[in-house]
Backbone as CSV, one residue per row, in Angstrom:
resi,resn,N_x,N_y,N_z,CA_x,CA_y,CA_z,C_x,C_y,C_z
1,UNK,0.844,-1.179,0.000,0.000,0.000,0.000,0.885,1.237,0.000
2,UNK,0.457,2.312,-0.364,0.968,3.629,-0.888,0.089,4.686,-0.192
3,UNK,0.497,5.780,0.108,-0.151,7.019,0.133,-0.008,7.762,-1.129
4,UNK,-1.336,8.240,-1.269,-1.471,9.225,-2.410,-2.285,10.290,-1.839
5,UNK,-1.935,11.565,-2.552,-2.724,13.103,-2.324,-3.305,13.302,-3.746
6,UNK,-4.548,13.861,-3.228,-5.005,14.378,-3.929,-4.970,16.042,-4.508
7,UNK,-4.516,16.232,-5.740,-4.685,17.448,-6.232,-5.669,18.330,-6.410
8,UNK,-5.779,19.668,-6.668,-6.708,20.401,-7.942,-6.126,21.115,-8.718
9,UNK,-6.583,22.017,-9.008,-6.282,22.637,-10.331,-5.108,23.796,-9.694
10,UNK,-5.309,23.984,-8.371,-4.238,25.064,-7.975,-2.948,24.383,-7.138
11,UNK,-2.727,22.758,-7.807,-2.117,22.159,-7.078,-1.845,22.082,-5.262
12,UNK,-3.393,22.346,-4.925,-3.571,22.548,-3.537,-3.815,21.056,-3.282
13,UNK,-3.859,20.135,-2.531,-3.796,19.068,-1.843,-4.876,18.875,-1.588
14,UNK,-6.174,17.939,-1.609,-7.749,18.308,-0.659,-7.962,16.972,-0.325
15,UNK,-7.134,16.084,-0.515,-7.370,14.208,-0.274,-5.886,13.731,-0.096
16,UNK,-6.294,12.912,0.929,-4.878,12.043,1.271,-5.617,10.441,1.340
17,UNK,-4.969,9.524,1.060,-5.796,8.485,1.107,-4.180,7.291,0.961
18,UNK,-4.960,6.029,1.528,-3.014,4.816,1.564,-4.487,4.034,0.718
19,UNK,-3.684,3.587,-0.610,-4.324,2.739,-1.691,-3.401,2.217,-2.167
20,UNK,-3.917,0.970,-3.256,-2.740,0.624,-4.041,-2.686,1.333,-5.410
21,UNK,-1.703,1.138,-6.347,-1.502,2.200,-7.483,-2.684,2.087,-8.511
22,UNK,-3.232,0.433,-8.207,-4.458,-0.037,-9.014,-5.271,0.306,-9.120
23,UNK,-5.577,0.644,-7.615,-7.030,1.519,-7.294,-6.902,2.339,-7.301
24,UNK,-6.287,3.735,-7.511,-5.756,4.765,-8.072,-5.867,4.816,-9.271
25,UNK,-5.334,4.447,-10.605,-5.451,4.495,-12.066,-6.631,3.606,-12.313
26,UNK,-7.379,2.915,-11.347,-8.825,2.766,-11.702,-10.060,3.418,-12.415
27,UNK,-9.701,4.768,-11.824,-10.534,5.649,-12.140,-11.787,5.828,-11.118
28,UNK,-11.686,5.072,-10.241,-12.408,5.348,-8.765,-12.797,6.537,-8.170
29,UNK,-11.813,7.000,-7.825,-11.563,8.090,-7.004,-11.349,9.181,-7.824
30,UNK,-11.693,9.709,-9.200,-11.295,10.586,-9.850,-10.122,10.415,-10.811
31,UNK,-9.405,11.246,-11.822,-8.047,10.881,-12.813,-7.084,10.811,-12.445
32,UNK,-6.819,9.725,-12.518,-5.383,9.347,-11.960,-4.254,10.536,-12.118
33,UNK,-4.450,11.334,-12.877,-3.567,12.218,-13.122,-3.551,13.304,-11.683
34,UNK,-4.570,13.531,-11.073,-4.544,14.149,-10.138,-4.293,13.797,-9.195
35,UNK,-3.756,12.428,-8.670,-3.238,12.148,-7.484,-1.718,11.727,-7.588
36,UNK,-1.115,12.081,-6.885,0.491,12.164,-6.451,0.680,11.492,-5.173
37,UNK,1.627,10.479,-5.127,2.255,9.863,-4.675,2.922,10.293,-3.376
38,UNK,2.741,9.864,-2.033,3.357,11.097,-0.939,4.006,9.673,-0.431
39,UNK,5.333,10.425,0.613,5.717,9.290,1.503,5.994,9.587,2.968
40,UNK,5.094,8.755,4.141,4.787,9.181,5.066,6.606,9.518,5.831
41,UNK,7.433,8.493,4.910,8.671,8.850,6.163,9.733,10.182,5.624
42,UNK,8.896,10.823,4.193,9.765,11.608,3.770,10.809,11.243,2.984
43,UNK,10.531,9.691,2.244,11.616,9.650,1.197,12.013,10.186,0.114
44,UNK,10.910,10.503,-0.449,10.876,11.440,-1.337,9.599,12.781,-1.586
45,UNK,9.748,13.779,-2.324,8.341,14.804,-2.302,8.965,15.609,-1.169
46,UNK,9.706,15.448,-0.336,10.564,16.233,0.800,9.568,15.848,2.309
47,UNK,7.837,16.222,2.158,7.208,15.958,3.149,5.977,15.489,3.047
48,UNK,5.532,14.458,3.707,4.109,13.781,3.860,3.271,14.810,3.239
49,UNK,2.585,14.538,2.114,1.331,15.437,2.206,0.323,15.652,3.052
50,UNK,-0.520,16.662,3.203,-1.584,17.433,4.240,-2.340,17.748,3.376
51,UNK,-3.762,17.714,3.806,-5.026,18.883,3.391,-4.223,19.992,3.461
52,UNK,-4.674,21.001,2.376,-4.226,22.250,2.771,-2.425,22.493,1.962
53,UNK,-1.859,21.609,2.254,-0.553,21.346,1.257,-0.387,21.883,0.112
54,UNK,0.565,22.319,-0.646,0.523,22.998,-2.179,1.951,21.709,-2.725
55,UNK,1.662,21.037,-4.522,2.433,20.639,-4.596,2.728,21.500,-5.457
56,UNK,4.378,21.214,-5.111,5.827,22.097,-6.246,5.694,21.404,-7.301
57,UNK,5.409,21.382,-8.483,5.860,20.263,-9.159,7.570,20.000,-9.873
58,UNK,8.112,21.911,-9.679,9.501,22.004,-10.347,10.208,21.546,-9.269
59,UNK,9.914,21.561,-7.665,10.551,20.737,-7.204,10.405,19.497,-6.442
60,UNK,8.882,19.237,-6.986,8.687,17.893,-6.987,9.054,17.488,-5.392
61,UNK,8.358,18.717,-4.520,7.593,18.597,-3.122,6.396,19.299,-2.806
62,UNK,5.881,18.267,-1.740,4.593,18.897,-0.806,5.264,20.051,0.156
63,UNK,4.946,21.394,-0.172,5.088,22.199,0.689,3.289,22.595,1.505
64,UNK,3.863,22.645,2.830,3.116,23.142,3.876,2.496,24.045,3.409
65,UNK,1.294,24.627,4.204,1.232,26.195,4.100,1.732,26.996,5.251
66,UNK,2.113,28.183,4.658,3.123,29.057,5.221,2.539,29.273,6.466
67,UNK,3.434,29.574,7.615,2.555,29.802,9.012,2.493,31.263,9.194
68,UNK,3.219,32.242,9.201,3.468,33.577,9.136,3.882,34.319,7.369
69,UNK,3.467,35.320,7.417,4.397,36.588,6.506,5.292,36.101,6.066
70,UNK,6.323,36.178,7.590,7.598,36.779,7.691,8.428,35.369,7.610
71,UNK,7.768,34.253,7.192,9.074,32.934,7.259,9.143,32.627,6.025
72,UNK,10.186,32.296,6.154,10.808,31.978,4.247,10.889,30.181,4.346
73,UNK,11.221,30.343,3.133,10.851,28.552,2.517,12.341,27.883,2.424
74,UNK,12.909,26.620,3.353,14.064,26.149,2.980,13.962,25.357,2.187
75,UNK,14.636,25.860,0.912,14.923,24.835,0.027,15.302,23.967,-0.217
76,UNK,16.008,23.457,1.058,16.743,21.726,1.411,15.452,21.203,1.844
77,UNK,14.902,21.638,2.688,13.731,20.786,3.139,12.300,20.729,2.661
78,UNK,11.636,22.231,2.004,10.892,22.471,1.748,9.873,22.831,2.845
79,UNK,10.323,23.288,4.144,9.815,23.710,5.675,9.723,25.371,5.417
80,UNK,8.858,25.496,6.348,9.055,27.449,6.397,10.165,27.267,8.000
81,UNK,10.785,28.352,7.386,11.646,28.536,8.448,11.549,29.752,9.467
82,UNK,11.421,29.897,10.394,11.063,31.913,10.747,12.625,32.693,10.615
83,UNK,12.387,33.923,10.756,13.679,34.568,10.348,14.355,35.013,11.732
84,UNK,14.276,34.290,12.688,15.014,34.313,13.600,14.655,32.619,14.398
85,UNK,15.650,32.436,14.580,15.687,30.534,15.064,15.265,30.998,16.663
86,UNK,14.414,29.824,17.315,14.112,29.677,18.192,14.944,29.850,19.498
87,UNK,14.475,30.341,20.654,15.200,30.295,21.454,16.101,29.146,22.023
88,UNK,17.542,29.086,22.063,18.022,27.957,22.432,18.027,27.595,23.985
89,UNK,17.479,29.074,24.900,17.442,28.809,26.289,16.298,28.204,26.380
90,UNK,15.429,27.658,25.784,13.558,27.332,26.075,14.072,26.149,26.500
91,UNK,14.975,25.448,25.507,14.864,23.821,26.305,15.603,23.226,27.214
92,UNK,16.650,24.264,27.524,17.051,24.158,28.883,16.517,24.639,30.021
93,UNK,16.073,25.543,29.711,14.809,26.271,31.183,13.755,26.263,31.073
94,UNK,13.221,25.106,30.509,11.928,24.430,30.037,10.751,25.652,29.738
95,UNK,11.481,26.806,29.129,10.584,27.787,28.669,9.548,27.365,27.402
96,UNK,8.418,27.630,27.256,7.848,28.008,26.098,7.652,28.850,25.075
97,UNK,8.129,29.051,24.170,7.943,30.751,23.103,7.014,30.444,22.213
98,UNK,6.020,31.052,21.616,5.399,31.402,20.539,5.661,32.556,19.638
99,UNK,5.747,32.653,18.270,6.102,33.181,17.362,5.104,34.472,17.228
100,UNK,5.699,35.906,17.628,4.403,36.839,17.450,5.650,37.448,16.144
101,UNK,4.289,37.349,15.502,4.528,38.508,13.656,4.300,39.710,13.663
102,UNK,3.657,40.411,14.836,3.766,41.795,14.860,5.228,42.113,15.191
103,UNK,6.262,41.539,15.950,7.520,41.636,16.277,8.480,40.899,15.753
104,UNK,8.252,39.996,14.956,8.853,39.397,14.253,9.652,38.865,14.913
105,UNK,9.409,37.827,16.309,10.197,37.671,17.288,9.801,36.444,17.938
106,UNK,10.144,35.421,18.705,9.633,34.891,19.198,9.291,35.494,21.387
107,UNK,8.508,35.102,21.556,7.834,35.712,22.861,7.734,34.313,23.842
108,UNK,8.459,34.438,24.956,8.262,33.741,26.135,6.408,33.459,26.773
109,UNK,5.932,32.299,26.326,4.717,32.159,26.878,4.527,31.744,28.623
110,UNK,3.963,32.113,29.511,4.023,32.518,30.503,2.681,31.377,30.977
């Protein structure tokens, strides 16, 4: 068995489904042409597809949707990244931060 996503026309993601390739080019579930191949451990496509997901097709990954503005897209991974890395004191002083975009910062949750 396989995971496959489902496409549309804005290469947005709206079906995830584990089938075999048979029942897929069946014509079951809609044209085979619109479903793409995902892999849950990340072997290839860079990341598991999601509802909500956009596929690349030039680089031939499931990218996320963006969480903020202000985070850019790594191109090794195909992850949004924020533009400042997380606090490295949180997991030693078992702090919590959440990402505020009005400051473009991450913020100690309390």
């Amino acid at each position: 068995m396989s995971s496959f996503a489902k496409i549309d026309k804005n290469n947005i993601v709206t079906q995830v489904l584990v089938a075999e390739k048979n029942f897929i080019n069946s014509g079951l579930v809609g044209d085979e042409f619109l479903w793409v191949q995902t892999s849950y451990n990340s072997n290839f496509r860079k990341n598991f597809a999601g509802v909500g997901y956009t596929y690349d097709k030039v680089r031939d990954a499931f990218i996320p949707p963006k969480p903020f503005n202000s985070w850019v897209l790594d191109e090794a991974t195909c992850q949004w990244q924020p533009p400042v890395s997380y606090p490295d004191q949180a997991i030693e002083n078992w702090k919590r931060y959440e990402w505020n975009e009005a400051t473009t910062n991450w913020v100690e949750v309390e």
